[in-house]
C-alpha positions in Angstrom: -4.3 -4.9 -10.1 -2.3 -2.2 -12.4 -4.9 0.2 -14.0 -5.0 0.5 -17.7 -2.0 2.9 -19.2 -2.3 4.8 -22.1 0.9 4.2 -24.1 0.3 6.0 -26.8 -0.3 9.1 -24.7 2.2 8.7 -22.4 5.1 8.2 -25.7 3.2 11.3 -27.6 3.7 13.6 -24.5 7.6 11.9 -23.9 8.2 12.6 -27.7 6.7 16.4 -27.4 8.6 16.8 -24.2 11.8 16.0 -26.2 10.7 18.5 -29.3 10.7 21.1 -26.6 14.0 21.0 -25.5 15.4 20.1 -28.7 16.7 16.7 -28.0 15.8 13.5 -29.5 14.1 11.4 -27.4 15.7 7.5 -26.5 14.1 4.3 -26.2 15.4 3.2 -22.9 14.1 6.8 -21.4 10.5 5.5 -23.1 10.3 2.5 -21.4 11.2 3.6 -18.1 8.4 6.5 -18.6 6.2 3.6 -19.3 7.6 1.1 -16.3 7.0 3.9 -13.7 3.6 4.9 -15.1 2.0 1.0 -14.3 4.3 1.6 -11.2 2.4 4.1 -10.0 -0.9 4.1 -11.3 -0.9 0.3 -9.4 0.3 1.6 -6.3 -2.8 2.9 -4.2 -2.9 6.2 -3.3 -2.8 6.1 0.3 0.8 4.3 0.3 2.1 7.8 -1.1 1.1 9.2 2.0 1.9 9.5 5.4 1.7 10.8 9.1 4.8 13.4 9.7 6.5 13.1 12.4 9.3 15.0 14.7 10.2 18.1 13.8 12.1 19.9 11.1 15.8 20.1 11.9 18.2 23.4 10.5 20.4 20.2 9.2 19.8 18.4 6.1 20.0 14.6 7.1 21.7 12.1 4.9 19.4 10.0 4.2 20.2 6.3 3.1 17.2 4.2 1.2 17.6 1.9 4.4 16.5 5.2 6.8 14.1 6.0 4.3 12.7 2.5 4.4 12.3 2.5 7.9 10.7 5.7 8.8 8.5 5.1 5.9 7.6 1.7 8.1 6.8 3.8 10.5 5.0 6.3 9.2 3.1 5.6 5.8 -0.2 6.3 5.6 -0.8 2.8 4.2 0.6 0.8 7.0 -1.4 3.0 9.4 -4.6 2.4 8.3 -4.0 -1.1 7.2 -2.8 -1.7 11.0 -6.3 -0.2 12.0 -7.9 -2.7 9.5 -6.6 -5.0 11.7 -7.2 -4.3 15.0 -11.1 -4.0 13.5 -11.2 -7.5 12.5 -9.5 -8.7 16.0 -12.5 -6.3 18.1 -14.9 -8.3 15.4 -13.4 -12.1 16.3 -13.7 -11.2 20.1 -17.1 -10.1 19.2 -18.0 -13.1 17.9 -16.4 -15.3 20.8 -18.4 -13.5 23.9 -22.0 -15.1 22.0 -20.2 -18.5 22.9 -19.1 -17.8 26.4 -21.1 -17.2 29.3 -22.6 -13.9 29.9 -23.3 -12.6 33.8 -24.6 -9.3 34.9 -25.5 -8.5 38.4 -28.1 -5.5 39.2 -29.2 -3.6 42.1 -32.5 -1.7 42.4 -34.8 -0.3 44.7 -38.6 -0.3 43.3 -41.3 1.6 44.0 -44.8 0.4 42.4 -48.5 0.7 42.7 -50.5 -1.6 40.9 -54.5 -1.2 39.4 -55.8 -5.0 40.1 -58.3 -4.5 37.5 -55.7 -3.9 34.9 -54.4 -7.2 35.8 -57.6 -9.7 35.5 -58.0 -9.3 39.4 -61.3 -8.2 40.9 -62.6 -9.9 44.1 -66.3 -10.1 45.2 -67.1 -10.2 48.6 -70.6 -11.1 50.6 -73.2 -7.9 51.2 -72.0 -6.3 48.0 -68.5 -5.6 49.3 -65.7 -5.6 46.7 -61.7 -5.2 47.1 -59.7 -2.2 46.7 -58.7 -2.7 43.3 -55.3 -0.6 43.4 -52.4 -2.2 45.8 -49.7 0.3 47.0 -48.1 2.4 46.8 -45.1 -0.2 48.2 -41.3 -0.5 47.6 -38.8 -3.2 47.9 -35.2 -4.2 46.8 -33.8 -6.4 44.9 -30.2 -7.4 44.5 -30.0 -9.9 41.7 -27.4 -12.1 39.0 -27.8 -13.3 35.9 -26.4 -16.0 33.3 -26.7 -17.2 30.6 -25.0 -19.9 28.3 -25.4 -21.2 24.6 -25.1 -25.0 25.0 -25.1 -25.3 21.3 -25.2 -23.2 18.6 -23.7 -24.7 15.2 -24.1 -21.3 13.5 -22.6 -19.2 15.9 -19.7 -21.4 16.2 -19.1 -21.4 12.5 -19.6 -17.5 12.7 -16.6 -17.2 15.0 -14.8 -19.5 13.1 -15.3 -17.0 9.6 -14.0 -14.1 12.0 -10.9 -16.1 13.0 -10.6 -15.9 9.5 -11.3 -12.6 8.6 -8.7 -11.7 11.5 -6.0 -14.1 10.0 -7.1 -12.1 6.4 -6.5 -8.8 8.2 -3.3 -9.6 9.7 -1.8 -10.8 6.2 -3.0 -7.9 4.5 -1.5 -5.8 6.9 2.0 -8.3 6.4 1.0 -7.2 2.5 1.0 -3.2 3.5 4.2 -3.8 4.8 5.8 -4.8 1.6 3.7 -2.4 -0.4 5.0 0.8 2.0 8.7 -0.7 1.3 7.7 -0.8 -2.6 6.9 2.7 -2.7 9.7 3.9 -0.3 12.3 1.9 -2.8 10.5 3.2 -5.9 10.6 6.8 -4.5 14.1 6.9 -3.4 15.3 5.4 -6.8 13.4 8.1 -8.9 15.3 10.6 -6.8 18.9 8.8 -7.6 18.0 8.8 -11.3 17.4 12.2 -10.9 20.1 13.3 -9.2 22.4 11.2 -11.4 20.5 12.9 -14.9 21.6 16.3 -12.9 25.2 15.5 -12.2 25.4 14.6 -16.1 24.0 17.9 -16.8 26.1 19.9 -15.4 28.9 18.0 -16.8 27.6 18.9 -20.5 27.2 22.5 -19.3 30.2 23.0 -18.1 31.6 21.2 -21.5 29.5 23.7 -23.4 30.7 26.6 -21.3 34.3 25.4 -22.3 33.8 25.5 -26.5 31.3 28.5 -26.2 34.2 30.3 -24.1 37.2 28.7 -26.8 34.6 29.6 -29.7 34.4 33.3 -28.6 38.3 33.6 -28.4 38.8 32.6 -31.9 36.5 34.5 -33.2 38.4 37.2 -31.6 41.3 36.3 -33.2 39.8 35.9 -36.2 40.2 32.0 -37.0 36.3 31.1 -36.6 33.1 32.2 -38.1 30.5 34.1 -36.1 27.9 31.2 -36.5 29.7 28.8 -34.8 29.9 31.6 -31.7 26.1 31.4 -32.2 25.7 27.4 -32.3 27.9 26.8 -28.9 25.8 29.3 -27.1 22.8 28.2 -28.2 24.1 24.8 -27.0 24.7 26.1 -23.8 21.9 27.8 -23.1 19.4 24.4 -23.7 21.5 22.6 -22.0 21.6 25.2 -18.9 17.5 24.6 -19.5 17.4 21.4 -19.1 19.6 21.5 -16.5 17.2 23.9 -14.6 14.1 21.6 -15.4 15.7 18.3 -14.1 16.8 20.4 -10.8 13.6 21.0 -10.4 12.0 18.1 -10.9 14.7 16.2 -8.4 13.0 19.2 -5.9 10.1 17.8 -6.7 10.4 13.8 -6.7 12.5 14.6 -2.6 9.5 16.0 -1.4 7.4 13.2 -2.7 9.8 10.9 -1.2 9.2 13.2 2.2 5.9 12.4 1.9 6.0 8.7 1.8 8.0 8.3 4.6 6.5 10.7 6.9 9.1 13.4 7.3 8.2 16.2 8.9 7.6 19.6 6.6 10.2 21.6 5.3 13.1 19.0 6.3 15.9 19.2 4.0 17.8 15.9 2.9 20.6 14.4 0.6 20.6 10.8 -0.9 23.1 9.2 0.9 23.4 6.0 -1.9 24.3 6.4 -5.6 22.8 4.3 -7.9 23.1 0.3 -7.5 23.9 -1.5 -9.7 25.1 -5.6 -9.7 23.8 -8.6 -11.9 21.1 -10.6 -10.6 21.5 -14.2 -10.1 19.8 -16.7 -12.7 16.1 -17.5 -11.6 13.9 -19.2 -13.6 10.2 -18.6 -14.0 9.0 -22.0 -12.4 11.6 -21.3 -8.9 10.3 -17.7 -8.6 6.5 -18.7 -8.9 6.7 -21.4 -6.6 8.9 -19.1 -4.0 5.9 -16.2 -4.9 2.8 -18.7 -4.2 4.5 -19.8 -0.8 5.4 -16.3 0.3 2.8 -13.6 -1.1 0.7 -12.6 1.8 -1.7 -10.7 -0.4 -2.4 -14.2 -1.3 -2.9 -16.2 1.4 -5.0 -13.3 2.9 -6.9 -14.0 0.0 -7.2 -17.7 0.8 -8.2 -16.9 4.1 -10.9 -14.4 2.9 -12.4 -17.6 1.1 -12.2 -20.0 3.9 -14.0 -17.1 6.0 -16.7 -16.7 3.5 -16.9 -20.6 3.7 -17.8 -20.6 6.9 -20.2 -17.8 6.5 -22.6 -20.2 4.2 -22.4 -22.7 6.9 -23.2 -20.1 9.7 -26.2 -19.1 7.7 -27.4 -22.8 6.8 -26.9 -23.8 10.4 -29.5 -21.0 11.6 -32.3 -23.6 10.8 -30.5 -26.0 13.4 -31.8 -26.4 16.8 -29.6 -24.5 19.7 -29.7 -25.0 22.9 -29.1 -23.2 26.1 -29.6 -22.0 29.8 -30.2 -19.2 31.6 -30.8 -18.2 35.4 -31.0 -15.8 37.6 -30.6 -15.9 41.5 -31.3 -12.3 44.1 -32.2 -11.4 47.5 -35.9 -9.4 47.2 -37.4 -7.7 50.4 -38.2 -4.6 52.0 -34.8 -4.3 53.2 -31.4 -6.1 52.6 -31.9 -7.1 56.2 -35.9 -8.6 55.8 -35.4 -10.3 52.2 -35.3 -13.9 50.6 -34.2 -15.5 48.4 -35.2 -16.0 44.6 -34.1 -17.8 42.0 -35.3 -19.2 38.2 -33.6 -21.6 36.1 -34.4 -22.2 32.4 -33.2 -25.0 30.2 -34.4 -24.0 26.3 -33.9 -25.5 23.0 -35.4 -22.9 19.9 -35.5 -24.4 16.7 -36.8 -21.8 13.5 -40.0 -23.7 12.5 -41.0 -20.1 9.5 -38.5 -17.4 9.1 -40.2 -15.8 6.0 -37.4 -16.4 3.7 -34.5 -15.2 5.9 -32.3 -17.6 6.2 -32.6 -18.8 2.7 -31.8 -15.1 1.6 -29.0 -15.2 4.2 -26.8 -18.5 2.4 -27.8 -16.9 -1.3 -25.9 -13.7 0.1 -23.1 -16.0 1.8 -22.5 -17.9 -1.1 -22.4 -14.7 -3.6 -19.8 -13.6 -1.5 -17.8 -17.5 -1.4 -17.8 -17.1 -5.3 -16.7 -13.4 -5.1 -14.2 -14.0 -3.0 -13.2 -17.2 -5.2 -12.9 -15.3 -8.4 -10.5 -12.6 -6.5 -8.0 -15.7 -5.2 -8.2 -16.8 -9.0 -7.4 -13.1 -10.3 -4.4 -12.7 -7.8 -3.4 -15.6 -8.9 -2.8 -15.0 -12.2 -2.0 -11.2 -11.5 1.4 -12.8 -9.2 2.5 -15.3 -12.4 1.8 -11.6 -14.4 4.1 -9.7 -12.2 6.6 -12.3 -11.7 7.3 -13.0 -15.5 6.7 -9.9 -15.9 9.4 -8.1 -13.6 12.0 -11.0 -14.9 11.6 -10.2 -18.4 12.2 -6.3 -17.4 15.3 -7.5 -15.3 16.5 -9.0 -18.1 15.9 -6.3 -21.1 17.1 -3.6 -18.6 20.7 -5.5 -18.0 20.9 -5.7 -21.5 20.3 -2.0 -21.9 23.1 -1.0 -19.4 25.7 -3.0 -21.1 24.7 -1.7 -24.4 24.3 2.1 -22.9 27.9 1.3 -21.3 29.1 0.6 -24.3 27.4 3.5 -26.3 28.8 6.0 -23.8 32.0 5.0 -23.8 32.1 5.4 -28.0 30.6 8.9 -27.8 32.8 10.1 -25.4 35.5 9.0 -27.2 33.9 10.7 -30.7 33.5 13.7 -28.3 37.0 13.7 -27.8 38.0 13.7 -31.0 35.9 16.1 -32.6 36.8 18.6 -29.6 40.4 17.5 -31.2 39.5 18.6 -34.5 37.7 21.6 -33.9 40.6 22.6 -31.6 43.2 22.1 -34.7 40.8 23.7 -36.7 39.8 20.9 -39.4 36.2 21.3 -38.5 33.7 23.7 -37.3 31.4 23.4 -33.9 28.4 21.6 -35.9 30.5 18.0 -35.7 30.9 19.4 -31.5 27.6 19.9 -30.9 26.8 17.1 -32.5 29.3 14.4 -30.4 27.9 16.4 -27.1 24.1 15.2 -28.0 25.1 12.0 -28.9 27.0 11.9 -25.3 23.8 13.1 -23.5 21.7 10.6 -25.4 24.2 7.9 -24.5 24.2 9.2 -20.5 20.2 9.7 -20.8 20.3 5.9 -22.3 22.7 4.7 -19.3 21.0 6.9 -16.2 17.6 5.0 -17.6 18.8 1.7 -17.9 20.1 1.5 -14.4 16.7 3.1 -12.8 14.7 0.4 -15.3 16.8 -2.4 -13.8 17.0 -1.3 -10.1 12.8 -0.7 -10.4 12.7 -4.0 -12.1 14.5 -5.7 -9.0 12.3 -3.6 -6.8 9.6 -4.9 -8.6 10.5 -8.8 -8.6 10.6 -8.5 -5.1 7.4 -7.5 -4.6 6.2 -10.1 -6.7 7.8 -12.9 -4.7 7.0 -11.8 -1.1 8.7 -10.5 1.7 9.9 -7.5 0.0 12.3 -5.8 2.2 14.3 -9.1 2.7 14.4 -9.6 -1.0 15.2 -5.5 -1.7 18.2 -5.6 0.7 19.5 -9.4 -0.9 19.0 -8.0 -4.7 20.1 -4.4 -4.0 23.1 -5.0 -1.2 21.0 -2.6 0.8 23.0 -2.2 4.1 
């Protein structure tokens, strides 16, 4: 369940991050801020981690979100301890299955003993005032001996076993759900570096364009045909965007070693992005078609049903304990002096136990059993409505975010084109660098605006597939992931 975001907070310190390096800030870079905020805070912290692995190689590997998605499969921290989850549950289910098999044990020992007869109720009279010796021994014998044992019938430790079959199936599905959650933060990772790396590439476009006028700008003035304060405006230009361009390098630093850390690589390892960013129209899916694909295929869910079923069977394991059980048990040995002087024993016992007063135990066991059927009730109902969240949800978001790009498309391609034509004028000497500078912000808004868009709509894809199950199927079908 995503945690509560503060969206005031998080636009305030987006809108004084924009005051600082003097450029307006857009709505399409807003909402992505916001996307990737309920992103993250809903992702648990242990799926951002990992076990490292191998060892650092001298060569920066190329890294493809398909590698990336695959050693983070094998590494994440998540899957790991999810895996260990499950293998707990399986010990518990075989736990519960040895109470309904037979148990035998066989046991050797050689005894020594002396016993008081006194001590035992034993104390012999004889004629003329003679009496016994009242301690026997000290003796020793041997005794080689097996034992078994067998519930018959046991209603509540069969429904026992069959809540851990349960519990087992739960653990194996959430472990199924780790899987798609460690492919979820893999994608989400990798992405955030391709934005990145894109919001980079555009910077040093700009700079270099900046470098250009400031360099143009400073011949003219030497020949005289431009003021000094247009000199001044393209180098103060270049130098915030030579700022930015530092801070977003940076950050791209940054968000690759996070993505190191998700998929286990091992420390210091360079790497490149081998993909650029995706992008391709998804196909029409309704609401009704992706909730009924969701329900069927969402193993956080169906753990979830098994976690109730499980607790089911719990309240009937814990009525059942006033039920009569029945059993056996016998043992069968050789006892002598020696192996070679010894006889054999044996005892068989046939037993039925039935709790006639248990203080309040078992009564206080089905209150506790039944707490936990209507806990684990409540969660099923939760997820349920958190999967139709998520899945309207990330289909709205595909939506709005196609509808960005084509709009940012369109905006970039008109302010490169008023770029163009104030460079034009400036260059003839009709206007002064203030119409320049402003045509280049307007391009880096409109590439800002476009590099947003396409993360928003590739995380919204990434998302959707989440929502409906089986996320690394759905990831390589909506993003042609090879």
């Amino acid at each position: 369940m995503l945690n509560p975001i503060d969206f005031k907070g998080i636009i305030a310190a987006a809108e004084r991050q924009a005051e600082a390096i003097g450029r307006p800030i857009s709505i399409a870079v807003v909402c992505v801020v916001l996307f990737t905020g309920s992103v993250l805070q809903g992702q648990q912290v242990q799926f951002q981690g990992s076990v490292p692995t191998g060892v650092a190689s001298a060569t920066p590997l190329s890294l493809t979100m398909r590698d990336a998605i695959d050693r983070g499969l094998r590494t994440n921290l998540g899957l790991l301890l999810s895996g260990q989850a499950n293998e707990g549950a399986r010990g518990a289910r075989l736990q519960s299955l040895s109470a309904l098999l037979p148990q035998a044990t066989a046991e050797v020992s050689e005894n020594a003993e002396q016993i008081d007869l006194k001590t035992r109720g034993i104390n012999f009279h004889l004629p003329g005032g003679f009496s016994t010796p009242t301690v026997v021994g000290p003796f020793d014998y041997i005794d080689a001996r097996a034992y078994a044992s067998f519930s018959v019938f046991d209603y509540s430790l069969r429904k026992s076993y069959r809540a851990a079959q349960e519990n087992e199936r739960a653990a194996q599905l959430s472990f199924k759900d780790a899987h798609d959650l460690v492919v979820q933060a893999v994608a989400n990772a990798y992405l955030l570096v391709i934005a990145g790396s894109s919001r980079v590439q555009a910077l040093r476009a700009q700079v270099e364009t900046d470098q250009a006028i400031y360099d143009r700008t400073t011949d003219q003035k030497r020949a005289g045909t431009t003021a000094a304060i247009d000199v001044l405006r393209a180098q103060v230009q270049l130098e915030q965007e030579q700022q930015q361009l530092i801070a977003q390098q940076n950050q791209v630093a940054k968000d690759k070693l996070a993505l190191g850390r998700v998929i286990g690589l091992p420390a210091g390892q360079q790497f490149t992005i081998a993909d650029t960013e995706p992008y391709s129209p998804l196909a029409a899916m309704t609401p009704d078609q992706a909730l009924r694909s969701a329900y069927e295929q969402r193993a956080d869910l169906q753990s979830a049903e098994a976690s109730v079923r499980a607790a089911e069977n719990s309240v009937k394991a814990a009525h059942a304990e006033r039920y009569p059980s029945l059993g056996v048990a016998a043992d069968y040995g050789d006892v002598g002096t020696t192996f070679n002087s010894s006889n054999g024993t044996f005892t068989f016992q046939a037993f039925a136990k039935v709790n006639v007063f248990d203080g309040g135990r078992i009564s206080g066991d089905v209150i506790q059993a039944q707490a936990v059927v209507k806990q684990r009730q409540d969660e099923l109902a939760d997820l349920r409505g958190q999967i139709d969240y998520q899945v309207r949800a990330a289909l709205l978001d595909i939506q709005s975010a196609a509808d960005q790009v084509a709009v940012a498309r369109s905006n970039l391609d008109l302010a490169n084109q008023t770029l163009t034509q104030a460079r034009d004028r400036f260059t003839s000497g009709v206007t002064d660098t203030i119409e320049v500078v402003q045509a280049q912000g307007s391009v880096a808004v409109a590439n800002d605006n476009l590099i947003s868009a396409l993360y928003a709509h590739n995380l919204s894809k990434v998302e959707l597939a989440r929502a409906l199950g089986s996320t690394e199927e759905r990831i390589q079908k909506f993003m042609e992931v090879k």
